[in-house]
N, C-alpha and C positions, 0 to 999 in steps of 0.2 A: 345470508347477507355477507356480499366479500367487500372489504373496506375501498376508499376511496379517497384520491387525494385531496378531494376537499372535502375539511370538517370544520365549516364555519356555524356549527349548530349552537341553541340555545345553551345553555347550561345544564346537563342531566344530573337529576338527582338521585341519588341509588337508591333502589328499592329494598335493600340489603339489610342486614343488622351494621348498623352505624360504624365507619373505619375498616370492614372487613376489606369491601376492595382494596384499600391505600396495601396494608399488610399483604396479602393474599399478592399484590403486586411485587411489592419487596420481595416475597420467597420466589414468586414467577419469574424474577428477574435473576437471582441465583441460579435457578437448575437450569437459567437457558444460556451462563454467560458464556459455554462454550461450544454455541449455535452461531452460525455466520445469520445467517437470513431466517429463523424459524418461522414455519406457520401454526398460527394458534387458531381452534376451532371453540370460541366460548359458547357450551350448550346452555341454554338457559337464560339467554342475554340480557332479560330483563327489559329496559329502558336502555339499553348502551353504554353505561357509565365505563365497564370495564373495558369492550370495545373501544370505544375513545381513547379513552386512558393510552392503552398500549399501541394504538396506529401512533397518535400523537407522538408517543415515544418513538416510532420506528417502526415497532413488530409489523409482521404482515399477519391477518386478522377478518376470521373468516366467524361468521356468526350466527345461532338458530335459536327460536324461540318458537314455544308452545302456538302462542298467539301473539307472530311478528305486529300486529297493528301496536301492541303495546312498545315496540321499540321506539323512541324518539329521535335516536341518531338518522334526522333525516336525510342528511346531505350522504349516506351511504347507500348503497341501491339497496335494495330488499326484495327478495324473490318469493313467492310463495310454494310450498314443496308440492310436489307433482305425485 
């Protein structure tokens, strides 16, 4: 799934342990401060939460999951693996 500039999607809820993405973002955004343009590949995407999260911000944000149908971030394309 490689991100897209429109993310007019519903609200995703993480399927996570509660606040880990907010943190997890915060340190992500430390070890990248001295990256111009990084690309991030989240395995594991879940529902998109953390996808979102960091296109919104900027990052460029490239994403894979077990079983993409469970992805919600729909307004990003979604490819199936070959």
């Amino acid at each position: 799934m490689e991100s897209s500039p429109q993310s007019g999607n519903k609200d995703i809820v993480p399927i996570a342990i509660p606040g880990i993405h907010d943190k997890f973002y915060v340190y992500l955004k430390s070890l990248l401060k001295n990256f111009s343009t990084p690309l991030i590949l989240d395995m594991g995407a879940g529902h998109g939460y953390l996808v979102k999260k960091l296109f919104n911000n900027g990052y460029h944000v490239q994403a894979a999951d077990l079983y993409p149908e469970f992805i919600i971030a729909t307004k990003y394309p979604v490819s199936e693996p070959t």
